[in-house]
Each structure stands twice: as C-alpha cells, then as structure tokens.
C-alpha angles and dihedrals in degrees: 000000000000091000098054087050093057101041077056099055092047090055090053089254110161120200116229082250088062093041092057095043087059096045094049087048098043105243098105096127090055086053101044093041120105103261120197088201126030127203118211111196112187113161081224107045089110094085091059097030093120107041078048088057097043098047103043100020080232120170108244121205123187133212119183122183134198109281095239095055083047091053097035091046085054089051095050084049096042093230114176097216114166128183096222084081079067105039084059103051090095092188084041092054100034095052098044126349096047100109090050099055093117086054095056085054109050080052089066116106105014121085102219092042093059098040089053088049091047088065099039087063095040090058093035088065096043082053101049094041090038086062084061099042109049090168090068112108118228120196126167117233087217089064093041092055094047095052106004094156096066088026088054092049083054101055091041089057100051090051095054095239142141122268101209131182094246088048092054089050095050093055094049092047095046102042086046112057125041125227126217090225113098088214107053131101094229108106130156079239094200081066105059114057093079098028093114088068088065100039101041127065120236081254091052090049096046090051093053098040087046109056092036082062092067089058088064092216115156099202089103119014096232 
C-alpha cells in the first residue's frame, strides 16, 4: 500500500482527502495544475528517506524542528501517535532504534513521553541515513521562521528552482499573517519558534526534553 502511495505522489496523483484539503484552503488550481516536478511533504518521512531516495532519486530536504515545538504542534492537531507502530517494525528496529528499546517503552502510556520519543527515533534515524547522504539539505524550522525570505532563496536555489514573483509574494504572505485553522500553512512565522513555551507546561516540557536526551542527538541542545 505504501508503495502505491508513493508511486502516486511521484506521478503527481492527488487523493480525493488532499483534494479537499486544497479546495477547503484555497489552493485547489496549484494542486490540479501539470507539475514537472512534484514535492511530497510527509512529518515522518524520515524513517523511509532513503527507499524513497533510492527509488525515486528523489532530493530530500530535511527540516527538523525543536522537540517541544514537534510535541506541542501534534497536540494543537490532535494527532494519536504511539510508539508500539515502531517497536514492531523488526527491520526498523534492528537497523537503527535497537539500542534505545527501553526507551520506546518507557514511552508507552503517557502522551508527552512518547511524543518526545517520537521525535528521538525520528531523528535517530535522519542522523544515522544523513551520514550516508551527504547531498541531503537540513534546515531548522526555527531559522526558516525567523528569516524565510533569504532561507527560502536558498532553498530555491539548492533545489535548482525557479524564484518567481509570485513565489516571493506567497512566502511573505504566508510567513506574515497568522490563520485561525490549525491546519493551514499561514503563520505569522517570527511567532512560532518559541510557541511551545506557551502551549506547553514546565512538566510537559521536562518530560519531552527529557526523554529526547536519551537519544544523544545534538540537533537541539534539550
């Protein structure tokens, strides 16, 4: 199933659910039009970044972002992410998250634990595939909100795109004004990098930094 979903993406294929979503966000002729390059964003993609790679020599760029605007940005979207779906992905486990199974399932039960250990595997495995990728492109979402104009040309650049005008007008509006639906794209960007520290309580933010330090990761220090 995953595969045809991704053979699908890469031909430019929409489901009726992101054809809605466009439609509902007003953005339904961008994602009708014929594309001769298509983007597939997906928060998880990490943990198939490189099949995806491989499969569909696609570019991968890679934004991380601090694990307490991760976990606090699932809680605002309600989304019911467990850590069992990793503990029984045997390959998944054997090639990168082995040595932090006790981790995983301490994890287990409590909301902020397992969304701060969501994120410590995530990034486990970006660290371990980007050693093997040094073409892939890192940015923090934490730098992008603070200047997305130049960070965005510079994207645009890597990538061997086109900056347009209209491009150019589209970052600004969006990083400039903030919407009221939790799902949309438009943010007052200078705002969020430090949102979680409003959202989140002092023991919310203990338990996430907390369990991402047993990862060792040195993306954020935590």
């Amino acid at each position: 199933m995953l595969k045809d979903i991704a053979e699908g993406a890469f031909k430019g294929r929409q489901s009726w659910n992101q054809i809605g979503r466009a439609a509902y966000r007003g953005y339904l002729s961008g994602a009708c039009r014929q594309a001769s390059r298509v983007v597939v964003k997906d928060p998880t993609a990490s943990l198939m970044a490189a099949w995806i790679n491989e499969s569909f020599n696609a570019r991968i760029l890679i934004i991380i972002r601090h694990p307490c605007g991760f976990a606090s940005s699932l809680d605002a979207l309600n989304w019911p992410l467990d850590v069992i779906g990793l503990l029984r992905q045997e390959t998944l486990m054997h090639d990168h998250l082995e040595p932090y199974r006790d981790t995983l399932r301490q994890a287990r039960g409590d909301k902020w634990l397992t969304r701060g250990a969501i994120w410590g595997a995530i990034h486990t495995v970006f660290s371990r595939q980007m050693n093997q990728h040094p073409d892939w492109q890192v940015f923090r979402y934490e730098d992008l909100c603070i200047d997305p104009e130049r960070l965005f040309t510079r994207i645009i650049d890597t990538l061997g795109l086109e900056k347009s005008k209209y491009a150019e007008d589209k970052i600004r509006s969006l990083s400039s004004t903030r919407s009221s639906d939790s799902g949309s794209t438009r943010r007052k960007s200078t705002e969020m990098p430090r949102i979680w520290q409003k959202r989140m309580s002092p023991g919310q933010i203990d338990a996430v930094n907390g369990i991402v330090s047993e990862f060792k990761l040195d993306f954020y220090q935590t």
